[in-house]
Backbone as JSON, one array per atom type, in Angstrom:
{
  "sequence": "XXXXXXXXXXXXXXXXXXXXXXXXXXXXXXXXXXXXXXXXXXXXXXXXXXXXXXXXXXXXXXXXXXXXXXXXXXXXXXXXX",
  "N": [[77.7, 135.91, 130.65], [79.49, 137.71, 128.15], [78.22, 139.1, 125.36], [79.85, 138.15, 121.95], [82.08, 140.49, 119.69], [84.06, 140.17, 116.59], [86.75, 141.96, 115.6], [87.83, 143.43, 112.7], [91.15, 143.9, 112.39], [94.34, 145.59, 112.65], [95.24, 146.93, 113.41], [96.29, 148.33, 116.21], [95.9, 150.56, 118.03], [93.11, 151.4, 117.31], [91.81, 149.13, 118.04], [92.36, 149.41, 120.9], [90.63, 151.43, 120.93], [88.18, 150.82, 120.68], [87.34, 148.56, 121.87], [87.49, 150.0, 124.92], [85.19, 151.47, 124.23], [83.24, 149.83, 124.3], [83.13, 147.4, 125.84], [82.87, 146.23, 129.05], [80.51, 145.36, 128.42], [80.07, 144.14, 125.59], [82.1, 141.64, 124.28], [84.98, 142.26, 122.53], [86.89, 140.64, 120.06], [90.19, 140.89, 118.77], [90.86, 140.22, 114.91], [92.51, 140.36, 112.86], [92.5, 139.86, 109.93], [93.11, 140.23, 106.57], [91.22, 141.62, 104.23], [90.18, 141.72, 100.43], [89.3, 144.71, 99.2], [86.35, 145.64, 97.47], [85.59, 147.69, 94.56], [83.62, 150.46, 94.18], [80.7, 152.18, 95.95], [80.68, 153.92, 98.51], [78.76, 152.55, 100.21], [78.79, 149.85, 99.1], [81.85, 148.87, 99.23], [82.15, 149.11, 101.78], [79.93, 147.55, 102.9], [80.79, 144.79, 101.34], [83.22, 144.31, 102.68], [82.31, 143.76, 105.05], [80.77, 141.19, 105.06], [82.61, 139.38, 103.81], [84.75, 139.37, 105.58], [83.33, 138.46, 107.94], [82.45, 135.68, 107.08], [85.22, 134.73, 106.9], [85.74, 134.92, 109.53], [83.55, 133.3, 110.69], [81.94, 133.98, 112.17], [80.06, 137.04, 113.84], [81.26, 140.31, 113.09], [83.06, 143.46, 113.42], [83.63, 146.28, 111.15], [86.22, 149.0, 109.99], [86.02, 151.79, 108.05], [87.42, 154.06, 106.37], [86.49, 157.34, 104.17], [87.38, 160.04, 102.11], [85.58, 162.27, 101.4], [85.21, 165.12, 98.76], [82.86, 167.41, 97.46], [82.81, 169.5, 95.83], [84.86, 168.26, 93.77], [83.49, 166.14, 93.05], [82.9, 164.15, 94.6], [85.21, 162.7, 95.06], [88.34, 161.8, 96.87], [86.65, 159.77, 97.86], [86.71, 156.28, 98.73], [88.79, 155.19, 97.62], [91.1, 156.4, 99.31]],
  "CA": [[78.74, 136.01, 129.67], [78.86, 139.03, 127.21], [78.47, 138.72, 123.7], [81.5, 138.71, 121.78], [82.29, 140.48, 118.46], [85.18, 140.32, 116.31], [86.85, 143.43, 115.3], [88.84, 143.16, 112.11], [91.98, 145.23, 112.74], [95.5, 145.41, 112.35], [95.64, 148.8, 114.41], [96.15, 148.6, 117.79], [94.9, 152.13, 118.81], [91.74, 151.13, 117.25], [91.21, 148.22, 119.14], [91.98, 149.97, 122.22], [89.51, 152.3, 121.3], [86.76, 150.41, 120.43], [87.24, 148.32, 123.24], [87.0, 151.09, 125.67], [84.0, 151.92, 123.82], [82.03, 148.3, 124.11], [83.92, 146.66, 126.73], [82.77, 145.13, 129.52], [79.28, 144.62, 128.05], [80.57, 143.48, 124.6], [84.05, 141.37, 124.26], [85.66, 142.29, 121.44], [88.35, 140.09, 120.07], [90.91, 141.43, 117.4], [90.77, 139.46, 114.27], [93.56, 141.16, 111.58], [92.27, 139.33, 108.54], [93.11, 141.11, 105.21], [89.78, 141.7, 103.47], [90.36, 142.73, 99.69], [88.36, 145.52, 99.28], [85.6, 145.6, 95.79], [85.5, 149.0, 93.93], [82.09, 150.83, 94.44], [80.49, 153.03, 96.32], [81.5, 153.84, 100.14], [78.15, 151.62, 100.94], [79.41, 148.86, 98.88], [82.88, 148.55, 99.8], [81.93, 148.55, 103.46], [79.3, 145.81, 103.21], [81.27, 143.62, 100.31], [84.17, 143.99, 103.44], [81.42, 142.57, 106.25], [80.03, 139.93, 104.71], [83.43, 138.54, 103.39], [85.17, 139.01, 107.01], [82.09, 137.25, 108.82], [82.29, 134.77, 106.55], [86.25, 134.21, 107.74], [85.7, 134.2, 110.98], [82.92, 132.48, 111.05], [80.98, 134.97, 113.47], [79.79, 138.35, 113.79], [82.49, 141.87, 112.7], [82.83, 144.74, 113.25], [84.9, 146.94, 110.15], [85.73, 150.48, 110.45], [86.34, 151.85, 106.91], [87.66, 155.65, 105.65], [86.37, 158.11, 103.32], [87.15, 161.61, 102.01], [84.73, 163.11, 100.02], [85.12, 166.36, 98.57], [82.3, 167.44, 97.15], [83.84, 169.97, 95.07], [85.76, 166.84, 93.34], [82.19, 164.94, 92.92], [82.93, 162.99, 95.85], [86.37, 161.72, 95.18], [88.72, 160.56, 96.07], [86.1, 158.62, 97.99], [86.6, 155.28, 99.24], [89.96, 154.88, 97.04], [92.57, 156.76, 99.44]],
  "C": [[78.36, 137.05, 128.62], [79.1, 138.49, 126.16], [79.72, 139.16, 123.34], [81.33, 139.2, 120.05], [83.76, 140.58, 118.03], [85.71, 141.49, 115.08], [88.14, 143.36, 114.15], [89.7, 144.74, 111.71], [93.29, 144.97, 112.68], [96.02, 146.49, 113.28], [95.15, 148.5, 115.72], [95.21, 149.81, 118.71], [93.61, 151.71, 118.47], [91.69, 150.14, 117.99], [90.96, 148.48, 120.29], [90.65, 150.71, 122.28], [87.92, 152.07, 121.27], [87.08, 149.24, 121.99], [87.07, 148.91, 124.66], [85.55, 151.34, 125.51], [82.85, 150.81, 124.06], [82.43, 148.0, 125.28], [83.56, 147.01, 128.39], [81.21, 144.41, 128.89], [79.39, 143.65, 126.71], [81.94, 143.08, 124.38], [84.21, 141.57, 123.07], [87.17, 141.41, 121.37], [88.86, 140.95, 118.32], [91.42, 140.39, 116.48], [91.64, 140.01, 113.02], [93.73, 140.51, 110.17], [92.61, 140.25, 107.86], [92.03, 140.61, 104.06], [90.29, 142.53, 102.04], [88.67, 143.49, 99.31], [87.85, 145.77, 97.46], [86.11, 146.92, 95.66], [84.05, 148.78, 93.85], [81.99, 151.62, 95.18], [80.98, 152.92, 97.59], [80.43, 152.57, 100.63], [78.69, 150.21, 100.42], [80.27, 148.17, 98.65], [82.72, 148.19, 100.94], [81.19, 146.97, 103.35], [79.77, 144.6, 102.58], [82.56, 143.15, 101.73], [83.95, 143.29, 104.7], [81.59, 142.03, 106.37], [81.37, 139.05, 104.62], [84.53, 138.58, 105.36], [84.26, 138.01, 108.11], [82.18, 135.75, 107.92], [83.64, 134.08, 106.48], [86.38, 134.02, 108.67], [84.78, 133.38, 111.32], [82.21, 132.55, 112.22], [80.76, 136.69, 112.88], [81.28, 139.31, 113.9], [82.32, 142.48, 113.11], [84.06, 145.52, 112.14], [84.99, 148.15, 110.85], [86.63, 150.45, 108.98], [86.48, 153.67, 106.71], [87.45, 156.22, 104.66], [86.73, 159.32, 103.31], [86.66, 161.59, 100.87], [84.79, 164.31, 99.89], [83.79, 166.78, 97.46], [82.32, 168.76, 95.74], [84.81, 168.88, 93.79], [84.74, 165.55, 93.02], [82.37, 164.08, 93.71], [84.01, 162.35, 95.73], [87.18, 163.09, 96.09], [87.59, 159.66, 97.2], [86.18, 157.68, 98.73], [87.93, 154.85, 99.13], [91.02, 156.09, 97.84], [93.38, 156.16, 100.06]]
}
């Protein structure tokens, strides 16, 4: 039996695609919780969005989270688009 993780998602294409990507060795199930997301840096938005999804499902995540940084712009907008 393969390990299973749960992939919090609302987006279809992503699921497909990460499932393609893991799948048959890892099951992914799609879990479309709404995680509110802290203010902070890109690392601690992602991990504040982990911890609090694992801790709804009540198993192991996987997120996938977006940044643009311009660096030009000191790194915004960041985490916030």
């Amino acid at each position: 039996m393969a390990p299973c993780i749960n992939f919090v998602t609302g987006n279809s294409n992503k699921l497909r695609e990460v499932k393609a990507i893991l799948e048959p060795g890892i099951e992914v199930r799609s879990n479309p919780i709404d995680v509110e997301e802290v203010q902070g840096s890109i690392e601690e938005v992602t991990e504040s969005k982990c911890r609090r999804a694992a801790e709804l499902v009540n198993g192991p995540v996987l997120v996938e989270d977006t940044a643009l940084c311009f660096n030009a712009l000191a790194g915004l907008p960041g985490p916030y688009m």
